[in-house]
N, C-alpha and C positions, 0 to 999 in steps of 0.2 A: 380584406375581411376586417371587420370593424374589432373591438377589444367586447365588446357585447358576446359578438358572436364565437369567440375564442370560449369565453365562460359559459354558455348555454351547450356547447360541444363540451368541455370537459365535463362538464355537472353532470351529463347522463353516463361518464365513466364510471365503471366497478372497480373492483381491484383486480381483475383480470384483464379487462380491457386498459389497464396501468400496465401491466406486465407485457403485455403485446406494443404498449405506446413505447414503453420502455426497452423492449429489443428493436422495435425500430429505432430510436434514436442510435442506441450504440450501434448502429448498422450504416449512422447516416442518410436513413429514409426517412424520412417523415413526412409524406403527402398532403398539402394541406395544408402546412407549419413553416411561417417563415423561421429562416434561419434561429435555432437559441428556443424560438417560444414553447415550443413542446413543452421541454425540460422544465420553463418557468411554470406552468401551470399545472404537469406535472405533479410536482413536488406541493406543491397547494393544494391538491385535491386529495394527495393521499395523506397530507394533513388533516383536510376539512374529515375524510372519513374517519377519520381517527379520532374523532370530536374534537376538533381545534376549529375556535372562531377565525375567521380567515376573510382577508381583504386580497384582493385581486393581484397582479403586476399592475402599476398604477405612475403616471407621471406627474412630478410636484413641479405647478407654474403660476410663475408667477409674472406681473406684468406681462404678460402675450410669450413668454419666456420660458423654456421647459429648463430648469432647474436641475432636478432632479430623477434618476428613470430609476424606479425602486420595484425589484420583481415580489413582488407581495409583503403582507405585514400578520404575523401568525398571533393570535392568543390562546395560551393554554395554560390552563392549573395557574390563573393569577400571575404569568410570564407574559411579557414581549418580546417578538421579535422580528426583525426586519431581515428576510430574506435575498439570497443574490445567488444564482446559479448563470453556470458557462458551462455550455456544451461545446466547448473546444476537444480539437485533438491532441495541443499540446497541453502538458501540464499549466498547472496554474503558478506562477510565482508570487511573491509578494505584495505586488504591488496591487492586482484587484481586492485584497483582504484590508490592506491599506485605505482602500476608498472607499471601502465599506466600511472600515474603525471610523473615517471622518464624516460619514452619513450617521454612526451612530454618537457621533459626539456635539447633534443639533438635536437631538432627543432626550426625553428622558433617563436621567444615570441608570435606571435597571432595565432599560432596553437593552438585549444584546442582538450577534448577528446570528441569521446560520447561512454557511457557504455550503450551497453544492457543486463541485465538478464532477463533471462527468469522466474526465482522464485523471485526474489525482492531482497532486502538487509534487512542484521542487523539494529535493529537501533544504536549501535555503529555507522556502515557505513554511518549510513543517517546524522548522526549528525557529526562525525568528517570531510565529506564531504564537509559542509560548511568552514573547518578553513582549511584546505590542502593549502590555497594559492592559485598562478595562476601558471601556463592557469588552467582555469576551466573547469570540468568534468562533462559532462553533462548526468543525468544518468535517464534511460529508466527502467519501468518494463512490465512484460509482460502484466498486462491489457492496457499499454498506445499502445505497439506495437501491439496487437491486435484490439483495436481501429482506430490508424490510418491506420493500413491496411482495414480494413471496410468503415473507410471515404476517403480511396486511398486519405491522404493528409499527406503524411512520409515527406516529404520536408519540408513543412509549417508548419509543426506541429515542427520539427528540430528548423526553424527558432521563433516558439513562443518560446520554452524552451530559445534560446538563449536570445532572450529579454529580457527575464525574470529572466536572469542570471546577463544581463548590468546591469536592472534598481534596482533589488532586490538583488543580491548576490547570488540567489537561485537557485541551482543546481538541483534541484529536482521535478521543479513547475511539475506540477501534470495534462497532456494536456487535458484528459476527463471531468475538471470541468469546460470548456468554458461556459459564461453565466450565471455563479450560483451567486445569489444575495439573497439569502434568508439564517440565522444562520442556522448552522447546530449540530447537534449530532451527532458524530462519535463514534460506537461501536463494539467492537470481536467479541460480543455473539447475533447471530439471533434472538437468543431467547428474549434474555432481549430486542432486540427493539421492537420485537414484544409488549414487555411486558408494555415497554416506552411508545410505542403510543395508549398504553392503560391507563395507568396513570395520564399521564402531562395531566392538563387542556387543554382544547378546545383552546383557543386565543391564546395558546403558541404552540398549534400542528400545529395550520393554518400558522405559521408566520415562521418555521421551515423544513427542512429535517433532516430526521434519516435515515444514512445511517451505514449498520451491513458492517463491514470489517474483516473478521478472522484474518488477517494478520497484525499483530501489528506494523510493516514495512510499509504498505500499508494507514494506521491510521496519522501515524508520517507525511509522504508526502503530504498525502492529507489535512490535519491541515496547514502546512505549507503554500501548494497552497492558502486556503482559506483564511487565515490571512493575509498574505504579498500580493496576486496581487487582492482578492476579497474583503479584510477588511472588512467580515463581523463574526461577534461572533460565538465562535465555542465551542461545550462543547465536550471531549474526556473522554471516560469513557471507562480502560482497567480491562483485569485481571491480579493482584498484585501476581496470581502466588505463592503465600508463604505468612507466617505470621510471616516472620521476620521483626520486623519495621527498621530496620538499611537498610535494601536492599528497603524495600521499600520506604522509604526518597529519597535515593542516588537515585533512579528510578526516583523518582518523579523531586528533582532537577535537573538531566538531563533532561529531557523534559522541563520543564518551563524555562530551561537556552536555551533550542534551540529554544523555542519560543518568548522570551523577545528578541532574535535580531532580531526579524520582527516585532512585535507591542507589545504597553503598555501592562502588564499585566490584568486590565481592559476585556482585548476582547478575554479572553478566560480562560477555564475552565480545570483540569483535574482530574479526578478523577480515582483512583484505588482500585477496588473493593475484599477485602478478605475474600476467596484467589480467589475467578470469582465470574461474577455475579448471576450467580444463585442462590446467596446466597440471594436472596433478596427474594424465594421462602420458606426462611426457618428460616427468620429471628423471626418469631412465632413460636413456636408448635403447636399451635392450627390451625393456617392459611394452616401450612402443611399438617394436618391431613386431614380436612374440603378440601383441593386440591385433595390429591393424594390419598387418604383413598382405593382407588380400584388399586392403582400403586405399593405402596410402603408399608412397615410394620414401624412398631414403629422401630426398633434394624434400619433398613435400611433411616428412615429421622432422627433419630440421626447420623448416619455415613456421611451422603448428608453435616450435615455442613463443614466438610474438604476436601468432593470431588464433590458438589452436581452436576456438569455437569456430571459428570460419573455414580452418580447414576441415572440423570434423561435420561438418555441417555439411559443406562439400562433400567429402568424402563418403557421406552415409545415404545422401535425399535421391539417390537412383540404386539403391540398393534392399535387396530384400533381407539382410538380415538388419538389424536396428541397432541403434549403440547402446540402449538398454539390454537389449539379447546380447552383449559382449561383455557387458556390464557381468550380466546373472552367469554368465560360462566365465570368469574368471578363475584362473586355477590358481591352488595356497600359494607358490613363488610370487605372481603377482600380486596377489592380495598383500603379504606382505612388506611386499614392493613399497607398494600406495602406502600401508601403514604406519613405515618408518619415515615416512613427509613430516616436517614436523610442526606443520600446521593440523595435523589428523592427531598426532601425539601432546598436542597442546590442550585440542578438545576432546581429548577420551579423557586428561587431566583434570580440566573443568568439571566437567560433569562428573566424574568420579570421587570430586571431590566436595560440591556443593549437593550431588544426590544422596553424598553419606549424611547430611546432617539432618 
């Protein structure tokens, strides 16, 4: 199928028939779309509807010689920009941002870029992304391109990330947290928030969201958004993943180094949980037994301490009652229990003490 007929087929899309093109990509179907192109065109069309002048995905050649493979060129409100989307399942790392910085440094200085992925980025990516320099890269994941296709405002939405590039430096601001004023908790594990919003006192759950994010890429951004353009207090609680302390320092340092260049250390929190948190289901034997005594065996909540999302995961995916419903029947001893962690007692601190001001 010719690059003609790619743009006579998207041009008669709506912005519903974007939504539909859009859950088949994240589905991996796409009938009709060689591998990637979907996305490319995609993203161009729900720009053009959003009045942005817009050039195709297009190859620069030169001498019988293709150059250059550039997934469209957007103008809007007096901006340029040179688009690059990857419908990959892995995240994206640095180095496709990379090669789009060196496509925009044959351009004019106030070109910049916008990246869409469809899976998100490393946090490598999210973080080195800030220091690359200019023109600045302005980068998309699939929950924001899914959103704005929903709120059919791809353009506007374009143009807040850019703002928020001038006024912040921030390449990444995060467009679905429009309006959020309230601290929040940012967490991997469903579980554990579940398990959070059972814990933390009352006055500090009213004055809060907990939002469960698996994607630890997805955590990093959305921290960022909140800090730099909402300033309000953010606690981020991942999993450390291992119990190496040396890896997990250096983890830790990199994140609180990507967040000290948006605000004092003061108005945020992080915490890494070893080696995940469902370790805080296990951090008693007594607490586990008295939980899971109909889940699990003794030989099996000794082993949960160094994998326990895998045990509980196990232990619950043939079962009719859920680890949520063990969660909500917790009784005061347990609660307790969990409370005196002192990762739970660090962040009832935080918050009780940056929601007083």
């Amino acid at each position: 199928m010719s690059e003609e007929t790619y743009i006579e087929r998207i041009q008669s899309f709506g912005w519903e028939d974007l939504v539909t093109l859009w859950q088949a990509i994240k589905a991996g179907k796409t009938p009709g779309w060689p591998a990637g192109k979907a996305l490319e065109y995609l993203v161009i069309r729900a720009l053009q509807l959003g009045g942005a002048e817009v050039r195709w995905p297009f190859n620069y050649v030169e001498g019988g010689q293709i150059l250059e493979q550039i997934d469209g060129a957007i103008y809007l409100n007096g901006l340029a920009f040179l688009a690059e989307s990857k419908d990959y399942q892995n995240r994206i790392n640095i180095e496709p941002i990379a090669k789009l910085k060196a496509q925009l440094s044959r351009r004019p200085s106030s070109t910049m870029g916008i990246f869409f992925s469809k899976s998100g980025y490393t946090e490598p990516a999210l973080t080195l992304a800030q220091f690359l320099g200019q023109p600045p890269v302005l980068l998309w994941n699939g929950d924001e391109i899914g959103y704005a296709l929903t709120n059919k405002n791809f353009a506007s939405s374009l143009m807040t990330k850019y703002r928020r590039c001038v006024e912040l430096g921030l390449p990444d601001y995060h467009i679905t947290l429009a309006g959020r004023q309230k601290a929040h908790l940012l967490t991997s594990s469903p579980s554990a928030a579940n398990l959070y919003k059972k814990v933390l006192p009352g006055q500090i759950l009213e004055n809060i969201e907990i939002l469960a994010v698996p994607e630890t890429d997805k955590i990093l951004s959305l921290a960022h958004s909140l800090l730099a353009v909402h300033n309000v207090p953010v606690v981020v609680v991942i999993d450390a993943e291992t119990e190496n302390i040396q890896m997990i320092a250096e983890r830790q340092e990199l994140w609180e180094a990507s967040f000290r260049q948006l605000v004092p250390k003061i108005k945020f929190k992080i915490f890494q949980a070893t080696p995940e948190q469902e370790i805080l289901f296990f951090q008693d034997q007594a607490l586990s037994k008295t939980l899971f005594t109909d889940e699990l065996s003794s030989s099996e909540i000794s082993k949960a301490r160094s994998q326990p999302r895998k045990i509980l995961t196990k232990a619950f995916e043939e079962k009719e009652k859920t680890l949520e419903q063990k969660i909500e029947a917790l009784d005061p001893d347990s609660l307790k229990s969990i409370r005196s962690n002192t990762m739970i007692t660090d962040m009832v601190n935080f918050f009780s003490r940056t929601l007083a001001k």
